[in-house]
C-alpha positions in Angstrom: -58.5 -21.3 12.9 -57.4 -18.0 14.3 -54.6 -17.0 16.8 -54.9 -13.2 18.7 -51.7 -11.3 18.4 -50.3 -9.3 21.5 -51.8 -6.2 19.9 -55.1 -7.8 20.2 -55.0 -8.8 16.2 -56.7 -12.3 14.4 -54.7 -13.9 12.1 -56.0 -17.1 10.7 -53.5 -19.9 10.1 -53.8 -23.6 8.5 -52.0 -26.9 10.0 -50.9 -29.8 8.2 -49.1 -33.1 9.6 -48.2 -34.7 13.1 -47.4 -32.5 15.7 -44.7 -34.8 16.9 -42.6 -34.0 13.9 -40.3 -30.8 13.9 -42.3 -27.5 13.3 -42.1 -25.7 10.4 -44.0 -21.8 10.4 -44.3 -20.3 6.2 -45.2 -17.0 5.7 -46.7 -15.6 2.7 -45.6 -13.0 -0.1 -47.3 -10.2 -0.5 -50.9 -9.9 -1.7 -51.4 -13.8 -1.5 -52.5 -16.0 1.1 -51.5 -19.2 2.6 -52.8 -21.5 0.0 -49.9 -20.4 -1.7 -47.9 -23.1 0.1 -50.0 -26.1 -0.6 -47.1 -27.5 -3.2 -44.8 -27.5 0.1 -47.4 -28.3 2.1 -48.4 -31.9 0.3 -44.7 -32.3 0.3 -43.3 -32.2 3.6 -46.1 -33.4 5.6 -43.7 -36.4 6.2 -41.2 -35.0 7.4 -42.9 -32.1 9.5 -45.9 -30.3 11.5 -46.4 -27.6 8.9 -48.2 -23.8 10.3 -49.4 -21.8 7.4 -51.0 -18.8 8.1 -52.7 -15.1 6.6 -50.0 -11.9 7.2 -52.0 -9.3 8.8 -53.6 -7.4 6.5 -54.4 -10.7 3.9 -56.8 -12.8 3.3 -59.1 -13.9 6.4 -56.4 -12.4 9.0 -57.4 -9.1 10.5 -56.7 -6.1 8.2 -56.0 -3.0 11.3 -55.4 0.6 10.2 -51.6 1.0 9.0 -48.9 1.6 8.7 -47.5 -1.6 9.8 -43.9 -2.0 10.1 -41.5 -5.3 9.6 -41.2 -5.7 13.5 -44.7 -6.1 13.6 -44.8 -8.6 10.7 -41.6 -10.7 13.2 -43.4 -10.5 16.1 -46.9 -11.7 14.7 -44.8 -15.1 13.3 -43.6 -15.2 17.1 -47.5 -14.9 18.4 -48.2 -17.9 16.2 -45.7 -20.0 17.5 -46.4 -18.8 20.9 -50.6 -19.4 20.4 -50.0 -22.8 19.5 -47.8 -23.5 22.4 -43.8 -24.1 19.8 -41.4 -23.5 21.6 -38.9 -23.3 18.9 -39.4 -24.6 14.6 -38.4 -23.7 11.7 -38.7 -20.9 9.2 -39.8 -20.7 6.0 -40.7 -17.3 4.4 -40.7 -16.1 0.7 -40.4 -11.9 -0.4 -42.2 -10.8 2.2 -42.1 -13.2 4.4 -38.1 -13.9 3.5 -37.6 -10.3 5.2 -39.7 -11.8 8.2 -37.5 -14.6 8.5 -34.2 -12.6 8.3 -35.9 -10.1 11.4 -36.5 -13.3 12.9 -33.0 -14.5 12.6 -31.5 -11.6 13.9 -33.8 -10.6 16.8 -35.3 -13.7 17.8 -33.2 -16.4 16.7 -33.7 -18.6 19.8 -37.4 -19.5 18.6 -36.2 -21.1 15.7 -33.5 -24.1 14.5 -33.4 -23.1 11.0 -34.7 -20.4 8.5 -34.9 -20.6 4.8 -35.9 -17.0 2.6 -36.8 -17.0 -1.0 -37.3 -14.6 -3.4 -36.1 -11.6 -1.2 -33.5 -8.9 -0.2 -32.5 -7.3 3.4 -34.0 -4.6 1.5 -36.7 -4.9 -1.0 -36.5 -2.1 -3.2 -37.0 1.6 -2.7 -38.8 3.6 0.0 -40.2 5.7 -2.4 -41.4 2.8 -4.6 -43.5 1.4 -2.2 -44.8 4.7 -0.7 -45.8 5.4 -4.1 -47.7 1.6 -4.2 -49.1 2.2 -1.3 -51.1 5.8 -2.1 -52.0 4.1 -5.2 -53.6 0.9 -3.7 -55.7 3.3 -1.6 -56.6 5.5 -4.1 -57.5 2.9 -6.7 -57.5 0.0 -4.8 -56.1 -3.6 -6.2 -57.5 -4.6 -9.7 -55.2 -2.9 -11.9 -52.2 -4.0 -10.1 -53.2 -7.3 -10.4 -53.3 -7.5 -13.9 -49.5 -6.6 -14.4 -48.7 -8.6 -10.8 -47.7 -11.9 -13.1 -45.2 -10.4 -15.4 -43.3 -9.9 -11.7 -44.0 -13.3 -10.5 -43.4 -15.4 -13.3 -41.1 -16.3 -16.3 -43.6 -16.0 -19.9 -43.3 -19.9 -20.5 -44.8 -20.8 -16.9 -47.3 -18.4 -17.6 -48.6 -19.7 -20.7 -48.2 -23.4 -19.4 -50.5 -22.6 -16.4 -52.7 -20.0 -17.3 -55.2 -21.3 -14.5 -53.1 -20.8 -11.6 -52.1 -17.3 -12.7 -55.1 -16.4 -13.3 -55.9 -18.2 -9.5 -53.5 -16.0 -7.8 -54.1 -12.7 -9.6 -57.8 -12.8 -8.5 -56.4 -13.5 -5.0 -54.0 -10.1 -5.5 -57.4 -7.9 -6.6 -59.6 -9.6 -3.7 -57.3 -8.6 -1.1 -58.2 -5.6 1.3 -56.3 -2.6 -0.1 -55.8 -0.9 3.0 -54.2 -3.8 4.7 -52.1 -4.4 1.5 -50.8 -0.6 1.3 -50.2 -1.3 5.1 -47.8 -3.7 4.6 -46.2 -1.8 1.2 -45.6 1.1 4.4 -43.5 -1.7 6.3 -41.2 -2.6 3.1 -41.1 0.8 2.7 -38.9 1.3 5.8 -37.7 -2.3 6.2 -33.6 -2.2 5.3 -31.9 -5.1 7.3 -28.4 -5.0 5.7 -26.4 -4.0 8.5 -27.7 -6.3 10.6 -27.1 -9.2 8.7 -23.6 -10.2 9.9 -25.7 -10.9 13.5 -27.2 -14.0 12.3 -25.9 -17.2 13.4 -28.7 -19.7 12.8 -28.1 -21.6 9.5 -29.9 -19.6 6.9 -30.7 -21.0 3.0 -31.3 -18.5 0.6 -33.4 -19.5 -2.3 -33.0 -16.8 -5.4 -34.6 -17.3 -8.8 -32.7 -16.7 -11.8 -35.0 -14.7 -13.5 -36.8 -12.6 -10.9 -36.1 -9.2 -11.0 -37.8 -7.9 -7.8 -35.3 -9.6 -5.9 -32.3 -10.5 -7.8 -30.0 -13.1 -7.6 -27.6 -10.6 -6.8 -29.4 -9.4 -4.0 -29.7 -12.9 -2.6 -26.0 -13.3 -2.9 -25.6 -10.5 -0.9 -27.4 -12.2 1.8 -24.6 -14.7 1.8 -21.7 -12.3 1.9 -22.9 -10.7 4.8 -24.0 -13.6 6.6 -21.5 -16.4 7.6 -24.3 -18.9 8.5 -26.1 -18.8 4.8 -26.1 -21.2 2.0 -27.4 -19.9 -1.7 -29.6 -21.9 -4.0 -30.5 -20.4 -7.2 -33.5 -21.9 -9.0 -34.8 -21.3 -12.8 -37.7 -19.5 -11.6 -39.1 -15.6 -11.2 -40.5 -14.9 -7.9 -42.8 -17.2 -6.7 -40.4 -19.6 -7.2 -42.4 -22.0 -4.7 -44.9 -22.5 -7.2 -42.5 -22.1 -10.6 -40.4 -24.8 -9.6 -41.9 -26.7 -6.9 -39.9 -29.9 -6.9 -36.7 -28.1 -6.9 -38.0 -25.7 -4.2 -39.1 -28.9 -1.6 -35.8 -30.6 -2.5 -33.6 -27.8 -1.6 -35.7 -26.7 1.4 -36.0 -30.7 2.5 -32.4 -31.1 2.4 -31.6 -28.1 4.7 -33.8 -28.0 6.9 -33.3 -31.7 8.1 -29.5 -31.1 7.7 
Protein backbone atom coordinates (compact mmCIF):
# COMPACT_ATOMS: atom_id res chain seq x y z
CA UNK A 1 0.00 0.00 0.00
CA UNK A 2 1.32 3.48 -0.86
CA UNK A 3 0.66 6.99 0.55
CA UNK A 4 1.69 10.34 -1.81
CA UNK A 5 3.63 12.78 0.15
CA UNK A 6 3.00 16.68 -0.27
CA UNK A 7 6.05 16.75 -2.57
CA UNK A 8 4.22 14.39 -4.70
CA UNK A 9 6.44 11.31 -3.31
CA UNK A 10 5.17 7.22 -2.77
CA UNK A 11 6.12 5.73 0.18
CA UNK A 12 4.79 2.35 0.75
CA UNK A 13 3.69 1.49 4.30
CA UNK A 14 2.35 -1.91 6.01
CA UNK A 15 -0.69 -2.14 8.75
CA UNK A 16 -1.19 -4.42 11.40
CA UNK A 17 -4.09 -4.71 14.05
CA UNK A 18 -7.62 -2.94 14.70
CA UNK A 19 -7.92 0.45 13.82
CA UNK A 20 -9.95 1.12 16.98
CA UNK A 21 -6.94 0.70 19.10
CA UNK A 22 -4.40 3.61 19.67
CA UNK A 23 -2.04 4.33 16.65
CA UNK A 24 1.29 3.57 16.66
CA UNK A 25 3.62 4.98 13.34
CA UNK A 26 7.64 3.03 13.35
CA UNK A 27 10.09 4.27 11.29
CA UNK A 28 12.98 2.50 10.04
CA UNK A 29 16.87 2.71 10.45
CA UNK A 30 18.87 3.36 7.85
CA UNK A 31 19.35 1.03 4.86
CA UNK A 32 16.59 -1.39 6.10
CA UNK A 33 13.02 -1.53 5.52
CA UNK A 34 9.90 -2.05 7.44
CA UNK A 35 10.07 -5.71 7.99
CA UNK A 36 12.49 -4.80 10.35
CA UNK A 37 9.66 -4.25 12.90
CA UNK A 38 7.89 -7.52 12.58
CA UNK A 39 9.20 -8.66 16.30
CA UNK A 40 7.15 -5.39 17.50
CA UNK A 41 4.82 -5.87 15.12
CA UNK A 42 3.50 -9.60 16.34
CA UNK A 43 3.85 -8.13 19.65
CA UNK A 44 1.74 -5.25 20.07
CA UNK A 45 -0.99 -5.98 17.68
CA UNK A 46 -3.04 -6.24 20.93
CA UNK A 47 -2.61 -3.45 22.23
CA UNK A 48 -2.45 -1.15 19.05
CA UNK A 49 -3.10 -0.24 15.16
CA UNK A 50 0.48 -0.55 14.17
CA UNK A 51 1.78 1.77 10.59
CA UNK A 52 5.02 0.55 9.35
CA UNK A 53 6.24 2.01 6.49
CA UNK A 54 9.63 2.46 3.71
CA UNK A 55 11.67 5.98 4.50
CA UNK A 56 12.00 7.68 1.22
CA UNK A 57 14.64 6.53 -0.46
CA UNK A 58 14.19 2.52 0.91
CA UNK A 59 12.90 -0.29 -0.13
CA UNK A 60 9.55 0.00 -2.32
CA UNK A 61 9.05 3.82 -1.28
CA UNK A 62 10.10 6.28 -3.99
CA UNK A 63 13.86 6.99 -4.11
CA UNK A 64 13.79 11.10 -5.55
CA UNK A 65 17.10 12.82 -6.42
CA UNK A 66 18.74 14.10 -3.07
CA UNK A 67 19.79 15.53 -0.91
CA UNK A 68 17.07 14.97 1.47
CA UNK A 69 17.08 16.75 4.72
CA UNK A 70 15.64 15.58 8.39
CA UNK A 71 12.62 17.99 7.93
CA UNK A 72 11.68 16.16 5.00
CA UNK A 73 12.16 12.72 6.68
CA UNK A 74 9.37 14.63 9.86
CA UNK A 75 7.16 15.73 7.49
CA UNK A 76 6.78 12.49 5.38
CA UNK A 77 5.83 10.49 8.99
CA UNK A 78 3.19 13.52 9.22
CA UNK A 79 1.90 12.60 5.42
CA UNK A 80 1.37 9.13 6.58
CA UNK A 81 -0.57 9.92 9.40
CA UNK A 82 -2.34 12.45 7.47
CA UNK A 83 -3.04 9.81 4.20
CA UNK A 84 -4.60 7.48 6.49
CA UNK A 85 -6.86 9.98 8.02
CA UNK A 86 -4.77 9.87 12.36
CA UNK A 87 -5.30 12.52 13.76
CA UNK A 88 -2.79 12.06 16.45
CA UNK A 89 -0.67 8.28 17.54
CA UNK A 90 2.24 7.38 18.72
CA UNK A 91 5.86 7.33 17.81
CA UNK A 92 8.20 4.85 17.44
CA UNK A 93 11.50 5.41 15.54
CA UNK A 94 15.02 3.71 15.85
CA UNK A 95 18.66 5.66 14.57
CA UNK A 96 17.21 7.09 11.91
CA UNK A 97 14.04 7.22 12.55
CA UNK A 98 14.84 8.09 16.49
CA UNK A 99 16.03 11.60 15.00
CA UNK A 100 12.48 11.61 13.12
CA UNK A 101 10.74 11.22 16.19
CA UNK A 102 12.72 13.79 18.23
CA UNK A 103 11.92 16.56 14.94
CA UNK A 104 8.62 15.30 15.47
CA UNK A 105 8.50 16.08 19.13
CA UNK A 106 9.77 19.33 18.87
CA UNK A 107 7.96 20.66 15.75
CA UNK A 108 4.94 18.75 15.59
CA UNK A 109 4.26 17.45 18.89
CA UNK A 110 0.38 17.92 18.62
CA UNK A 111 0.13 14.88 16.16
CA UNK A 112 1.33 12.55 18.54
CA UNK A 113 0.65 11.30 22.45
CA UNK A 114 3.88 9.62 22.91
CA UNK A 115 7.27 9.06 21.22
CA UNK A 116 9.83 6.45 21.92
CA UNK A 117 13.67 6.66 20.00
CA UNK A 118 16.20 3.92 20.05
CA UNK A 119 19.49 3.60 19.08
CA UNK A 120 20.02 7.38 18.30
CA UNK A 121 21.49 10.88 19.16
CA UNK A 122 20.17 14.64 18.51
CA UNK A 123 23.12 14.29 16.43
CA UNK A 124 24.31 11.23 14.78
CA UNK A 125 27.86 11.55 14.20
CA UNK A 126 29.85 13.85 12.06
CA UNK A 127 28.96 15.92 8.96
CA UNK A 128 31.85 15.00 7.41
CA UNK A 129 31.38 11.30 8.11
CA UNK A 130 28.42 10.98 6.42
CA UNK A 131 29.29 13.29 3.51
CA UNK A 132 32.09 11.03 3.06
CA UNK A 133 29.35 7.84 3.12
CA UNK A 134 27.44 9.38 1.03
CA UNK A 135 30.13 10.06 -2.17
CA UNK A 136 31.14 6.63 -1.43
CA UNK A 137 27.65 4.97 -1.78
CA UNK A 138 27.47 6.71 -5.15
CA UNK A 139 30.59 5.96 -6.31
CA UNK A 140 30.63 2.29 -5.40
CA UNK A 141 27.28 1.78 -4.47
CA UNK A 142 26.07 -0.54 -1.37
CA UNK A 143 27.75 -4.10 -1.34
CA UNK A 144 30.86 -3.40 0.41
CA UNK A 145 29.24 -1.45 3.06
CA UNK A 146 27.08 -4.08 3.75
CA UNK A 147 29.52 -6.55 4.54
CA UNK A 148 31.04 -4.56 7.51
CA UNK A 149 27.23 -3.02 8.31
CA UNK A 150 26.77 -6.03 11.13
CA UNK A 151 29.79 -5.41 13.20
CA UNK A 152 27.79 -1.84 13.76
CA UNK A 153 24.47 -3.39 14.42
CA UNK A 154 25.26 -6.17 16.46
CA UNK A 155 27.12 -7.56 19.53
CA UNK A 156 29.64 -10.86 18.09
CA UNK A 157 27.48 -13.50 20.22
CA UNK A 158 24.03 -12.41 18.50
CA UNK A 159 25.80 -12.56 15.38
CA UNK A 160 27.00 -15.95 15.58
CA UNK A 161 23.62 -17.15 17.22
CA UNK A 162 21.57 -15.87 14.21
CA UNK A 163 23.70 -15.89 11.35
CA UNK A 164 20.44 -16.07 9.10
CA UNK A 165 18.93 -12.94 10.05
CA UNK A 166 22.24 -11.09 9.62
CA UNK A 167 22.85 -12.32 6.73
CA UNK A 168 18.73 -11.29 6.02
CA UNK A 169 19.33 -7.86 6.71
CA UNK A 170 22.79 -7.23 5.15
CA UNK A 171 21.34 -8.44 1.72
CA UNK A 172 18.50 -5.85 2.46
CA UNK A 173 21.52 -3.03 3.19
CA UNK A 174 23.37 -4.03 -0.49
CA UNK A 175 19.70 -4.21 -2.37
CA UNK A 176 18.87 -0.86 -1.37
CA UNK A 177 18.99 2.11 -4.05
CA UNK A 178 22.27 3.81 -3.43
CA UNK A 179 21.27 7.15 -4.42
CA UNK A 180 18.31 7.20 -2.16
CA UNK A 181 20.58 5.79 0.65
CA UNK A 182 23.40 8.59 0.11
CA UNK A 183 20.27 10.84 0.11
CA UNK A 184 19.45 10.28 3.36
CA UNK A 185 23.40 10.01 4.68
CA UNK A 186 23.12 14.05 3.24
CA UNK A 187 20.13 14.60 5.82
CA UNK A 188 22.22 13.13 8.94
CA UNK A 189 24.73 14.92 7.62
CA UNK A 190 23.20 18.28 8.53
CA UNK A 191 20.63 16.93 11.14
CA UNK A 192 21.99 18.40 14.80
CA UNK A 193 18.84 18.71 17.12
CA UNK A 194 20.55 19.45 20.45
CA UNK A 195 19.50 22.84 21.11
CA UNK A 196 16.20 22.18 20.55
CA UNK A 197 15.76 19.47 22.77
CA UNK A 198 14.71 21.35 26.00
CA UNK A 199 11.37 22.22 23.64
CA UNK A 200 9.92 18.93 24.00
CA UNK A 201 7.22 18.31 26.32
CA UNK A 202 5.51 15.17 25.12
CA UNK A 203 6.73 12.14 27.27
CA UNK A 204 9.71 10.75 25.37
CA UNK A 205 11.50 7.04 26.18
CA UNK A 206 14.85 6.68 25.15
CA UNK A 207 15.97 3.28 24.44
CA UNK A 208 20.07 3.03 24.28
CA UNK A 209 21.95 -0.23 23.88
CA UNK A 210 24.80 -0.89 25.95
CA UNK A 211 27.09 -1.90 23.52
CA UNK A 212 26.36 0.22 20.42
CA UNK A 213 28.80 2.45 19.53
CA UNK A 214 27.05 4.47 16.73
CA UNK A 215 24.88 5.93 19.21
CA UNK A 216 26.16 5.65 22.67
CA UNK A 217 24.59 5.24 25.77
CA UNK A 218 26.09 8.45 26.56
CA UNK A 219 24.54 10.12 23.80
CA UNK A 220 21.14 8.80 24.76
CA UNK A 221 21.65 10.12 28.24
CA UNK A 222 22.13 13.28 26.86
CA UNK A 223 18.77 13.14 25.43
CA UNK A 224 17.47 12.96 28.94
CA UNK A 225 19.42 15.78 30.40
CA UNK A 226 18.21 18.08 28.03
CA UNK A 227 14.85 16.98 27.89
CA UNK A 228 12.54 17.14 31.07
CA UNK A 229 9.88 14.92 29.54
CA UNK A 230 12.28 11.73 28.82
CA UNK A 231 12.76 8.51 30.51
CA UNK A 232 16.16 6.22 29.65
CA UNK A 233 16.15 2.48 29.14
CA UNK A 234 19.33 0.93 28.47
CA UNK A 235 19.21 -2.60 26.99
CA UNK A 236 22.15 -5.31 26.40
CA UNK A 237 22.09 -4.81 22.78
CA UNK A 238 24.21 -2.87 19.84
CA UNK A 239 22.07 -0.96 17.52
CA UNK A 240 19.36 -2.68 16.26
CA UNK A 241 18.41 -3.28 19.55
CA UNK A 242 14.68 -4.05 18.28
CA UNK A 243 15.77 -7.20 16.91
CA UNK A 244 18.95 -8.00 19.63
CA UNK A 245 16.72 -7.95 22.33
CA UNK A 246 13.18 -8.09 21.26
CA UNK A 247 11.34 -9.05 24.42
CA UNK A 248 13.06 -6.43 26.37
CA UNK A 249 12.51 -3.87 23.62
CA UNK A 250 8.33 -4.64 23.51
CA UNK A 251 8.30 -4.65 27.23
CA UNK A 252 9.82 -1.35 27.78
CA UNK A 253 8.17 0.25 24.76
CA UNK A 254 4.57 -1.57 26.02
CA UNK A 255 4.94 -0.15 29.26
CA UNK A 256 5.40 3.44 28.14
CA UNK A 257 3.47 3.89 25.71
CA UNK A 258 0.24 2.70 27.51
CA UNK A 259 1.50 4.62 30.62
Amino acid sequence: MFVKTDDKVQLYYQTAGDQANPALLLSNSLGTRWQMWQPQIDALTKYFYLISYDSRGHGESDKPAGPYSLTRLGQDALCVLGALGIKKAHFCGISMGGLTGLWLAIYAPERFMRIAVANTAAKIGSAEGWQSRAATVREQGLIELAKSAPQRWFTPGFIRKHAALVEQLTDTLAEQDKEGYAACCDALAEADLRADLSRIQLPLLVIAGSADPVTTVADAEAIVQACPSASLVSLKASHISNLEQPAAFNRALSQFLRG
